[in-house]
Every structure is written in structure tokens, then in C-alpha cells.
C-alpha positions in Angstrom: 0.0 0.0 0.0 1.5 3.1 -1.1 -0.6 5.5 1.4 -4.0 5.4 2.8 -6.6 8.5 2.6 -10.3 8.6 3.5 -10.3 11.9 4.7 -12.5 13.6 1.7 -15.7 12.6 0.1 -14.3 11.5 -3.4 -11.6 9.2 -2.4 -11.8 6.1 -4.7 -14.4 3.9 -4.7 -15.2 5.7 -1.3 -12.7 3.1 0.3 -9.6 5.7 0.5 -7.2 6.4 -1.5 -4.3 3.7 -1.7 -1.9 5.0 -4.8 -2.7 8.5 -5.8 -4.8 10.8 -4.2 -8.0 12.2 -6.2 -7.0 16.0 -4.5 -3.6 15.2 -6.3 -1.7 14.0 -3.5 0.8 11.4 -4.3 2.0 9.0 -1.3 4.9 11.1 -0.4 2.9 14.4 0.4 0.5 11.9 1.7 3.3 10.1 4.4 4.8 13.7 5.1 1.4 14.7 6.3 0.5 11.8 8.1 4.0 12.5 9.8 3.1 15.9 10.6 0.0 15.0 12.6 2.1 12.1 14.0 4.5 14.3 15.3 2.1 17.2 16.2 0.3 14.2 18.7 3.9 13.9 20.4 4.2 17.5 20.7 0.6 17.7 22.6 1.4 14.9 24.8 4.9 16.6 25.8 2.6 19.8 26.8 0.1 17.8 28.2 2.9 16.3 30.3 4.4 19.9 31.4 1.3 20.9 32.7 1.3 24.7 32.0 -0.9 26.2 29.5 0.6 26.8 26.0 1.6 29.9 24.6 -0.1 31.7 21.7 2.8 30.8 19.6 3.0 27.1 20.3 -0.9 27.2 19.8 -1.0 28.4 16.2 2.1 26.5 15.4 -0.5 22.9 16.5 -3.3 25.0 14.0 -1.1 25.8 11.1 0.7 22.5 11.2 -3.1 20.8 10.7 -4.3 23.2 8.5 -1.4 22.5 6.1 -2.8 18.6 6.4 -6.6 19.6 5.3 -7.9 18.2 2.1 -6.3 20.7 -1.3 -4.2 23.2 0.8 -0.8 22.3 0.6 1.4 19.9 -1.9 4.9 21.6 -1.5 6.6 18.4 0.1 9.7 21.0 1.2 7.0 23.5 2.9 5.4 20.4 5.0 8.9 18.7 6.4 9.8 22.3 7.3 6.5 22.4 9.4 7.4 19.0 10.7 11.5 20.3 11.5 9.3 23.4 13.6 7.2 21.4 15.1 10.0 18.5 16.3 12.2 21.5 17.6 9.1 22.8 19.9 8.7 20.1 21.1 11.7 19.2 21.8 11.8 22.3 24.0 8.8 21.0 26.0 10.9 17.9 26.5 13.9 19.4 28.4 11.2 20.3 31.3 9.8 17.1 31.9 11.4 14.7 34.4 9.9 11.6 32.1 8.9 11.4 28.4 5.4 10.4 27.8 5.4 7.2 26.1 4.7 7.5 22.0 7.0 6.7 19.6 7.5 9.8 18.1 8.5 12.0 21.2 11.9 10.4 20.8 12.3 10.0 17.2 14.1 13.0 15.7 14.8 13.2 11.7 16.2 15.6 9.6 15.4 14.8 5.5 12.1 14.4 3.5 13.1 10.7 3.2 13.5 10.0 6.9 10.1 11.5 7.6 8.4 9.5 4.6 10.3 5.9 6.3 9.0 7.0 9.7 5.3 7.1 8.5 6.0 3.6 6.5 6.8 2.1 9.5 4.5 3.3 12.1 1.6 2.8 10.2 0.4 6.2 11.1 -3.0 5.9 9.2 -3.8 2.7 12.0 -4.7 4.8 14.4 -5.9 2.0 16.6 -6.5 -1.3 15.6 -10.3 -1.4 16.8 -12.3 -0.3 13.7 -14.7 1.4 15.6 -12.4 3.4 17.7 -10.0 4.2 14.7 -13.5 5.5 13.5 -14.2 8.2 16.1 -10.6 8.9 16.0 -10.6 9.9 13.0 -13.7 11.7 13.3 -11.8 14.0 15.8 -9.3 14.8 14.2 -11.0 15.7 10.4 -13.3 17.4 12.6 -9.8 19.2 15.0 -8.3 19.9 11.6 -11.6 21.7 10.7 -12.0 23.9 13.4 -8.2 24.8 13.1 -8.6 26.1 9.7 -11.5 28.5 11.0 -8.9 29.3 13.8 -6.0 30.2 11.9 -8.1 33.0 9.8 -8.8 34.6 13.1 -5.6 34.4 14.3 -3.8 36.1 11.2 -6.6 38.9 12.0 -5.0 39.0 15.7 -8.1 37.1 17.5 -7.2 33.7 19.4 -8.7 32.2 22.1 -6.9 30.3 25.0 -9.4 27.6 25.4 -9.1 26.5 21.5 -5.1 25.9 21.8 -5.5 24.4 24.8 -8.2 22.1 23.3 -5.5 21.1 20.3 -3.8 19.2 23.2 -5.9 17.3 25.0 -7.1 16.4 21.7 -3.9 15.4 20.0 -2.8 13.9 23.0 -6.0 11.7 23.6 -5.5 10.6 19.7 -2.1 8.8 20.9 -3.9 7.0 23.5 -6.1 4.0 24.1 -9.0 5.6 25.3 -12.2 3.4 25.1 -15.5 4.3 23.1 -17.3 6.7 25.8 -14.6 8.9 26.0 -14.2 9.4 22.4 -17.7 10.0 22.4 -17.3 12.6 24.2 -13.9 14.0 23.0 -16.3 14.2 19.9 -19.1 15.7 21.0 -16.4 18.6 22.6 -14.8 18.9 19.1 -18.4 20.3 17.9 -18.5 22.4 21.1 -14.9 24.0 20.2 -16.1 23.9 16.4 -18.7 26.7 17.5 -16.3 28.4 19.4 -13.8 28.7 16.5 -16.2 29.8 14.4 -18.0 32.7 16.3 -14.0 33.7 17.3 -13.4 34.1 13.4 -16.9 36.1 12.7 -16.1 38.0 15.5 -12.6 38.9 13.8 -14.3 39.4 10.3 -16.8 41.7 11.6 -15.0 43.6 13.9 -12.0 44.2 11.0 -13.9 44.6 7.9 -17.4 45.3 9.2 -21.1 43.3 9.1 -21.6 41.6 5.9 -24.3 43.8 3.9 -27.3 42.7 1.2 -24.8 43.1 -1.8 -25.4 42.6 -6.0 -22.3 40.9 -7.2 -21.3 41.2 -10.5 -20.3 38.4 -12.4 -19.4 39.7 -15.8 -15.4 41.2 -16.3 -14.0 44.9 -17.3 -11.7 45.7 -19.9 -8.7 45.9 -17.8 -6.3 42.9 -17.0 -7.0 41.7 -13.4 -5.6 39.5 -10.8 -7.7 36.7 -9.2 -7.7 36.3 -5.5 -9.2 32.2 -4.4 -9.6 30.7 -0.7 -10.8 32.5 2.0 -8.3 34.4 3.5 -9.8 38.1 4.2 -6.4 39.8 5.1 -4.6 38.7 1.7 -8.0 40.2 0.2 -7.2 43.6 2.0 -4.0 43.2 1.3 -4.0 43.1 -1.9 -6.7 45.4 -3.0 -4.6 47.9 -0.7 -1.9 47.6 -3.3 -3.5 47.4 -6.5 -5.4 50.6 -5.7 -4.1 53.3 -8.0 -2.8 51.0 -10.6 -4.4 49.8 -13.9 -5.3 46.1 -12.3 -8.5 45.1 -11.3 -9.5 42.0 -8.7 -11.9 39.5 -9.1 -13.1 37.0 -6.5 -13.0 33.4 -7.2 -15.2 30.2 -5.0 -15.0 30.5 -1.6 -13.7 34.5 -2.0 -17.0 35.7 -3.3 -18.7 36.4 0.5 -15.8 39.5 0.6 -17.9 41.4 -1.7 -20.3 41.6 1.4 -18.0 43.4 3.3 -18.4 47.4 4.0 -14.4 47.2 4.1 -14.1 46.4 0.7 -17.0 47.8 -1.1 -14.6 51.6 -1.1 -12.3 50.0 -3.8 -13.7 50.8 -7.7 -11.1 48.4 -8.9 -12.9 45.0 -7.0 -14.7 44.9 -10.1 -16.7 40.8 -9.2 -16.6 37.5 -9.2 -15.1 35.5 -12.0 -16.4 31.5 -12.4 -17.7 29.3 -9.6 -16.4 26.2 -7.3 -12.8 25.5 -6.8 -13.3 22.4 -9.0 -13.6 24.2 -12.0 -10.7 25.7 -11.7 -8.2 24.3 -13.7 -10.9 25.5 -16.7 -11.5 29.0 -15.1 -7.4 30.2 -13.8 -7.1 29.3 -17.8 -9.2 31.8 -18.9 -8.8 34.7 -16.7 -5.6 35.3 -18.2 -4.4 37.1 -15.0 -2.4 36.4 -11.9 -4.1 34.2 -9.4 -3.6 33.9 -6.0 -4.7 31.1 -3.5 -4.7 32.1 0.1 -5.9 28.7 1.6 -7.3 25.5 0.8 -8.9 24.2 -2.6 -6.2 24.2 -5.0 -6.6 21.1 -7.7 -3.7 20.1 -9.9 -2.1 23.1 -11.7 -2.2 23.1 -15.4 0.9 24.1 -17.1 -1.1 26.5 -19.3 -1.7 28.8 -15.7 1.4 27.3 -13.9 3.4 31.0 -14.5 0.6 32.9 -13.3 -0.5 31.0 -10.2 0.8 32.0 -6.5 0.4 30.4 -3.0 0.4 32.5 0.5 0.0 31.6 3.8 -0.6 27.4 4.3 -1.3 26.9 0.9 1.3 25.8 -1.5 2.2 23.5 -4.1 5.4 22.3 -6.0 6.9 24.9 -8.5 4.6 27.3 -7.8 5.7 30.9 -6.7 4.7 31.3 -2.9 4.3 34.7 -0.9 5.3 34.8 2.3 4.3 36.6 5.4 7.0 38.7 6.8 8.4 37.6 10.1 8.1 41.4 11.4 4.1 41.2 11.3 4.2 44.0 7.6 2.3 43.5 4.9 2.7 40.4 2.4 4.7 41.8 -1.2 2.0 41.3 -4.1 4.1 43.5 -6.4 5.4 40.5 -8.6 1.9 39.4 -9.2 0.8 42.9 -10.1 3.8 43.8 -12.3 3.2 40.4 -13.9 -0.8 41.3 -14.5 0.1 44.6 -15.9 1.6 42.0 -18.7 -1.4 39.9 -19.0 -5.1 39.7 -21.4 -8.1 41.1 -19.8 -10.2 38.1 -18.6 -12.3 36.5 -21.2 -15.8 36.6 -20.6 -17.7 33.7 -19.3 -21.3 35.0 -17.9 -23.0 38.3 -17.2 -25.3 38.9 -14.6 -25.5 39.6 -11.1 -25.6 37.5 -7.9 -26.6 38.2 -4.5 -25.6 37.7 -1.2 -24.8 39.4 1.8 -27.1 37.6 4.5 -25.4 36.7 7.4 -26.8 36.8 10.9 -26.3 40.7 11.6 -28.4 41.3 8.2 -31.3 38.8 8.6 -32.3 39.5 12.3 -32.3 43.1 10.8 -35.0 41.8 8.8 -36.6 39.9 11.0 -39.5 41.7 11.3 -40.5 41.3 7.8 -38.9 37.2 7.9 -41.3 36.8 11.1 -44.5 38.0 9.1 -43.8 35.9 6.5 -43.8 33.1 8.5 -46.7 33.7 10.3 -48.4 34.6 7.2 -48.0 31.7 5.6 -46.0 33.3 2.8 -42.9 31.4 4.3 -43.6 27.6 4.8 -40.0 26.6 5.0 -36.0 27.2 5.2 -34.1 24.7 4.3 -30.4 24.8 5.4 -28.2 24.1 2.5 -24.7 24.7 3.2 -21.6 22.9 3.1 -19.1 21.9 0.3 -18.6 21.5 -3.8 -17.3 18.6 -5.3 -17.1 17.6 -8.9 -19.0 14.2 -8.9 -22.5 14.4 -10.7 -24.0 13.1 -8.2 -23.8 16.8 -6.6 -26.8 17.8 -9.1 -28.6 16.2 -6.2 -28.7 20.0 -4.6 -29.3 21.7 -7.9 -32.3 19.3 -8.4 -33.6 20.3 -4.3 -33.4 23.8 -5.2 -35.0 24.5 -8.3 -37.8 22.1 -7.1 -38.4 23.2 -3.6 -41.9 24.8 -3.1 -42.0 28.7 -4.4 -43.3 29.2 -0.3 -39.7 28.1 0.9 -36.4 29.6 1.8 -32.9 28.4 1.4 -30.3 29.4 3.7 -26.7 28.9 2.8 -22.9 29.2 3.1 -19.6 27.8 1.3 -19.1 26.6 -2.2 -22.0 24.3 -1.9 -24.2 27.1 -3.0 -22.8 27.2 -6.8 -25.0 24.5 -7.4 -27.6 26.8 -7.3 -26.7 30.4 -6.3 -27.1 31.5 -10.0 -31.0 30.0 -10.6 -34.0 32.6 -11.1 -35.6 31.2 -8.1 -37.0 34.6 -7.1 -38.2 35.9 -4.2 -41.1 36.2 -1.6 -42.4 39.5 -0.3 -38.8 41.1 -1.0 -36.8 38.0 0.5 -34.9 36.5 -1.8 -35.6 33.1 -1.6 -31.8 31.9 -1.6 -29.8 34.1 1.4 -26.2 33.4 1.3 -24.8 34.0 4.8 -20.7 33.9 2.8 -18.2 31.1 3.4 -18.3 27.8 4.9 -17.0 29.4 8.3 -20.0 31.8 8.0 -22.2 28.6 8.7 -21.9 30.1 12.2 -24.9 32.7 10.9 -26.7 30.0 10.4 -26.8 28.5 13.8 -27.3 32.1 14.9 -30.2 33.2 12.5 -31.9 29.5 13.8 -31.0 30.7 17.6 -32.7 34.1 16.8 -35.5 32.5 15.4 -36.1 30.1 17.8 -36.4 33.0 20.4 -38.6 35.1 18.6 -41.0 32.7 17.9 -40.8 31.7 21.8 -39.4 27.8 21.5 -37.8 25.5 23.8 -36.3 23.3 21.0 -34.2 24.5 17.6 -35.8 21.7 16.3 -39.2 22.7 16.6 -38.7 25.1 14.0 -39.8 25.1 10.6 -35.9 24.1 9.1 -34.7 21.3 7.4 -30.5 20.6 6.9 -29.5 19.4 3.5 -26.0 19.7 3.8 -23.3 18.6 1.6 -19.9 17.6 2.5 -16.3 17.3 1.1 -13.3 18.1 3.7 -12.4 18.3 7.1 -14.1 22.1 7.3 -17.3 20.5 6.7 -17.0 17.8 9.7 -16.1 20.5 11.8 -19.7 22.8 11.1 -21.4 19.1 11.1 -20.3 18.5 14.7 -20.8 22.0 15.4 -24.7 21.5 14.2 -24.7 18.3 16.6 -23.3 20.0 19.1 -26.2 22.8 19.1 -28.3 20.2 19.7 -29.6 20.4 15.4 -31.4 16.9 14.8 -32.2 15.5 11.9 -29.5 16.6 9.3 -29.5 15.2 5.8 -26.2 14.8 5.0 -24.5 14.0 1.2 -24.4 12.7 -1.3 -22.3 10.0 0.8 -22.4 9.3 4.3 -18.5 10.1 5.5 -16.4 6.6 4.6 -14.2 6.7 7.6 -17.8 5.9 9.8 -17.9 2.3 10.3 -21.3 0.9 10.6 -21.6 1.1 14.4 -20.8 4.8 14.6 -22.7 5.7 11.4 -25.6 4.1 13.5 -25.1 5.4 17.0 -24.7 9.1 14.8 -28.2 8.3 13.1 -29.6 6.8 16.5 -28.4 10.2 18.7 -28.6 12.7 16.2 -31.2 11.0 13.6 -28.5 12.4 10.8 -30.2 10.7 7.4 -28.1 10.1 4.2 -29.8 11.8 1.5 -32.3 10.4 -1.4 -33.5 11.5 -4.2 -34.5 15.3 -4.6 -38.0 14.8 -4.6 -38.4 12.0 -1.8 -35.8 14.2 0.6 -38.3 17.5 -0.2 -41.9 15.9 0.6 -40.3 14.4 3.7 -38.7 18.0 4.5 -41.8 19.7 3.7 -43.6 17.0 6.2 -41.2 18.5 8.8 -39.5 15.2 8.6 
């Protein structure tokens, strides 16, 4: 077996990925990664061990270092055994105060080249994380969902908002991975990861709003200028300030791409007349869409697929994203602002972006905007003019199967709602699906992290008509998953106490059978159907 991955929805056959990854990933980048976490579990025992709390540093060292391991982000083999080298000398440093080593493997392993790293996960086995089937299951439930909530974390952070609690949660975590802990208490180390999941994701709206101000009801356009442009892809809001900071004044233009789109909604950003739209749709498309953009294009995070040779020159990576032989930006050690000015020289250089669609989308409805409008949401409802939301947020993904959510939405009753966030939504964002007394009938709250507005808007609701139960409300979940971001806001949901979640278009492969059921017997989670079975039982409040 050259490597082992299970740890996104398309992995082959839905049995893992044993030669090549679908994401790209060959088995080295796969064994480096697998050594990263490995070694990141030895660093979290070693703190455990000390018995002190851990410094902000250490902290977003433990969330970088798993962030770099999420599903598309990184494929630079060099960048990932530097983050192992880091993360060996920290802990390393922990070690020198204890008076005994805790006993893994790795805590006194040191190595030095790519190769040593990639024998050390050959021989460990480092994918076997216990040799119980069941427990190897909620195992690695934790940590897809840890790896989740410390991509959410790490976008906070580089907007100067942490939280204590959430690095301190990395370690017990990490630590309790590396340890034979029976099924109850990985129950509840999972149930926690959902309860840190929301805390890591109202942290990062917190650090959005408060930097770049509430998300506002925003027409986005989706048609291109006649100026050469510079594409900006991920999430990452600060590389978007950044950036349109120093492009202002020049003859470029920037254009959002997938998961950037929700910046539009930003008061921060709307001052700029160069952020001219948003060009294309999901990250899948991309290697079609970077092609004819013409420009520079620059991925600040997750979702990059295998780069084309034909966009190869004009494609940068910044901050845990990367990929080999392509340029990467760094941030300066001293805390200034990243240098964009090779990308903009080199746009100054490049074709206007060739059209691909006109139009306009909107967007814009996170929590601070609906309960604005909750007056008018609240008649609706009452009225009748409102029978149902249905929660579709969540992921992209290029199988066809993924029509599934096109099909729900253009054939959901005219008296229903659909509430979303992430890239799940360009399965359906650019439909003529209308409106109802004003409302538009698809409200995009922004990225997957802003799936927190969600649980907030349901909260708000729940209050104002005067319930004892979220559930009692008139919402359905229809959500749609791909990487480790997405088992983070699932747990998050269970963790709110949100029953009944429809969840696609597979149930997540690394569930064996007994936890899949105990999931569907605690949380009544359902795998989805077809569109129209999956909207009369919705409709039914079922």
C-alpha cells in the first residue's frame, strides 16, 4: 500500500485512496502529512505532560501545522517537512522540562530529511490509528473534525483574535488521539470537538466583523472589465485587503474566485472601484477558469486542484497553501504586509479576462443582516408566505451526483427559503428562483465558516417565535460535505443540539457501521435520497 486517505468525500471507490490521491496527493505528500500529525500528537502529549498552558505561539504552530494537512491546501513536500522540522524542535523544547517522556514513539524520534520523515510514516503505520475499527473511526472523526475547526482558527488568528481555550483544546485532543482511550470517551472527546467547532467559528466572525465590518445585502457582479485583473481564491480576508490595498491606484482590477466571493459583502471592501466581481464558480472548475482569466491568481488557503501548465506561471500560493513549483508569498516575520508587487507587475503584462457569464448575484445575509429583517422574515412566516428554510450549506465537489442540490433547489416549493454558506451554493446560487415579499428566496450567509450565521439566524428565530427546542422550527438541513471544514460545522450542528441533518451525497467513509448508526440513532442524521423524496419528507417537517 503506497498510502492510505479517506479523509474527503471522493476518495476512490469511497474506500480511501491507496496510490494517488483524487486532490492530487501522491504517497509522499500523503506520508509527510500523516508525519506531521504524528509528530504534532507527540508534541501535545509533551505539553500535556508539562502541565502549563501553551503559549499563543505554540498554539498556532499545533493549528497551522493541521491546517497544512486539510484536504487541497498544501502539496509543497519541502513547505510540509519544514512544518514537521518546527514542530519536532518545539517540542523538543517541551521535553527538556519534563522529568519523564510520555510514552509514543515519536516524542523520541528526531529526523532531519524528506526521506526520513516519509520511512517513519511507512513504518509506524500512522494511518492505523488504533486497531479497533470502531475506535480508529471516532478517532478519526476528531481529528478531520480538529483539523476543521483549526482552519477556521487560523483565519482569526492572522486577523489577531485567538482564544486560549481553542489551543488548549488542540492538546488534550492530540494527546488523547495517541492513546487508548475506550469508546465513551471518544464520544465525548467528539461531542467537545463540535462544542470548540462553534467556538472557533463565532472567534473568526467575531474577527471578520469587527476588522472589515457586518456583511451587507450586496449585488455581485459576475461579468469582467476591460482591464487585466488579478484573481484572488480561498478564504483568507487579510490577503484580500492586502491586496486590494496595493493594487489601488494602478491599472489592475480583482476579481473574487469560489470561496472569496462572500468578501464582496464586506463594507471594508465595497470603497475599492477596482474590486470589479466575481469570476467563475467552485474550486473544482478551476483548472478550466485560472485558464481563462488570463491574469495572476492567487490562492490564500485551501482548494487548490492540480495546476495546469497553461496557468502554472501565473499562479501564486500564500500563507498554508502551497504546491510544487509554484511561486509562494510569504508573510514577513516582522508582522508588515505580504509583497503582491510581482503578481501585479506580472498582471500589468497579461489579457483582460475572457468573458464567461453576465449577470449579477446576490448575497450578503449573514446573521447581523437577517435578524435586521426579522420583522418582515417573522410575518412571512406567520403569514404563511414562508412555509419553510431549508439549510443548505456545506461543500462542492465535482462528482454528478452533486446535481442532487441543484435538483432540491430548483424544485423546492415557491413558499420556501434556502439558507446557505460555502461553495456548496454554486449549485444553485445563479438559478432565477425569485423571491417572496422582497426576501430572496436563496440568502447566502458567505463562506463555509459563516455557517456560524446559520446556527445564529436558527438561535434568533427560535427566540422570537418563543421555543424550547431548535428543532421545533420550521428548518430542514440538507447539507453537503467534502473536507475536514465540513466535519467541523457538522459537529458544530450536533453539538447545538440540530437533529435531523441530511447529509451527502455520501455518508463520510471513515464511519464504520456502528458509529454511522449510533450518529443516526443520537442525532437522527439521514443520508440523503433523491431530490424529490428528501423534499416531501422535509416539507412534512421530517
Amino acid at each position: 500500500m503506497g498510502m492510505y486517505c479517506d479523509q474527503c468525500q471522493e476518495s476512490v471507490k469511497g474506500t480511501g485512496c491507496i496510490a494517488r490521491g483524487v486532490c492530487g496527493k501522491n504517497e509522499v505528500t500523503a506520508k509527510l502529512q500523516d508525519t506531521l500529525v504524528y509528530i504534532l500528537e507527540g508534541l501535545a502529549l509533551c505539553a500535556e505532560a508539562a502541565g502549563k498552558s501553551i503559549d499563543d505561539n505554540v498554539g498556532r504552530l499545533i493549528g497551522e501545522g493541521l491546517f497544512v494537512t486539510v484536504t487541497n491546501t498544501n502539496f509543497d513536500d519541502d513547505a510540509i517537512t519544514e512544518k514537521i522540522r518546527e514542530t519536532i524542535a518545539l517540542r523538543d523544547q517541551l521535553k527538556t522540562t519534563l522529568a519523564s517522556v510520555p510514552d509514543h514513539d515519536c516524542v523520541s524520534w528526531n529526523g532531519s530529511t524528506k526521506e526520513e520523515f516519509v520511512g517513519k510514516a511507512e513504518r509506524s503505520g500512522i494511518e492505523a490509528l488504533s486497531t479497533h475499527e470502531d475506535l480508529r473511526s471516532l478517532k478519526s472523526l476528531i481529528l478531520y473534525g480538529l483539523k476543521g475547526l483549526a482552519a477556521y482558527t487560523d483565519h482569526a488568528a492572522v486577523l489577531g483574535y485567538t482564544d486560549d481555550a481553542i489551543h488548549q483544546f488542540y492538546v488534550t485532543a492530540l494527546a488523547a488521539l495517541a492513546k487508548d482511550l475506550d469508546a465513551d470517551s471518544l464520544l465525548g472527546l467528539t461531542m467537545e470537538t463540535g462544542n470548540i467547532a462553534v467556538k472557533a467559528m463565532a472567534l473568526l466572525d467575531k474577527a471578520n466583523t469587527e476588522t472589515y465590518g457586518n456583511p451587507e445585502i450586496t449585488k455581485v457582479n459576475i461579468g469582467v472589465g476591460n482591464r487585466p485583473g488579478i484573481l484572488i481564491s480561498g478564504h483568507d480576508l487579510k490577503d484580500m485587503e492586502e491586496l486590494l490595498k496595493q493594487t489601488e491606484g494602478t491599472d489592475v482590477d480583482v476579481y473574487t474566485h469560489c470561496e472569496m466571493l462572500p468578501a464582496h459583502y464586506y463594507p471594508a471592501f465595497k470603497k475599492y472601484s477596482h474590486f470589479v466581481g466575481n469570476y467563475g464558480s467552485s474550486w473544482w472548475a478551476q483548472d478550466k477558469e485560472f485558464e481563462s482569466f488570463n491574469g495572476p491568481i492567487l490562492m490564500t488557503t485551501n482548494c487548490i486542484v492540480p495546476v495546469k501548465e497553461s496557468y502554472r506561471g501565473r499562479l501564486f500560493t500564500t500563507g498554508n497553501a502551497g504546491y510544487e513549483g509554484v511561486r509562494h508569498i510569504p508573510a514577513p516575520k516582522d508582522g508588515s504586509s505580504k509583497d503582491f508587487s510581482e503578481m501585479i507587475k506580472l498582471a500589468g503584462t497579461c489579457k483582460p479576462p475572457v468573458e464567461i457569464e453576465t449577470g449579477e448575484i446576490i448575497g450578503g445575509f449573514a446573521h447581523n443582516q437577517v435578524i435586521a429583517l426579522a420583522d418582515k422574515v417573522v410575518d412571512a412566516v406567520q403569514s404563511g408566505a414562508i412555509k419553510r428554510f431549508v439549510v443548505m450549506a456545506g461543500c462542492d465537489g465535482r462528482h454528478n451526483s452533486r446535481k442532487y442540490y441543484t435538483d432540491v433547489a430548483g424544485q423546492l416549493p415557491k413558499d420556501t427559503v434556502i439558507l446557505t454558506a460555502g461553495c456548496a451554493k454554486y449549485r444553485y446560487n445563479k438559478l432565477q428562483l425569485g423571491d417572496i415579499g422582497g426576501i430572496p428566496r436563496v440568502l447566502d450567509a458567505g463562506q463555509c465558516n459563516d455557517s456560524y450565521s446559520l446556527a445564529v439566524i436558527a438561535m434568533k428565530l427560535k427566540e422570537v417565535f418563543g421555543l424550547d427546542d431548535i428543532n421545533d422550527l420550521p428548518i430542514s438541513y440538507d447539507i453537503a460535505w467534502y473536507e475536514q471544514k465540513a466535519v467541523a460545522v457538522l459537529l458544530a450542528l450536533l453539538a447545538l443540539g440540530v437533529k435531523g441533518i441530511r447529509l451527502g451525497p455520501t455518508l463520510p467513509e471513515f464511519l464504520t457501521p456502528n458509529i454511522a448508526a449510533a450518529l443516526v440513532e443520537k442525532f437522527d442524521i439521514k443520508p440523503i435520497d433523491t431530490a424529490e423524496s428528501d423534499i416531501s419528507a422535509m416539507m412534512a417537517g421530517a
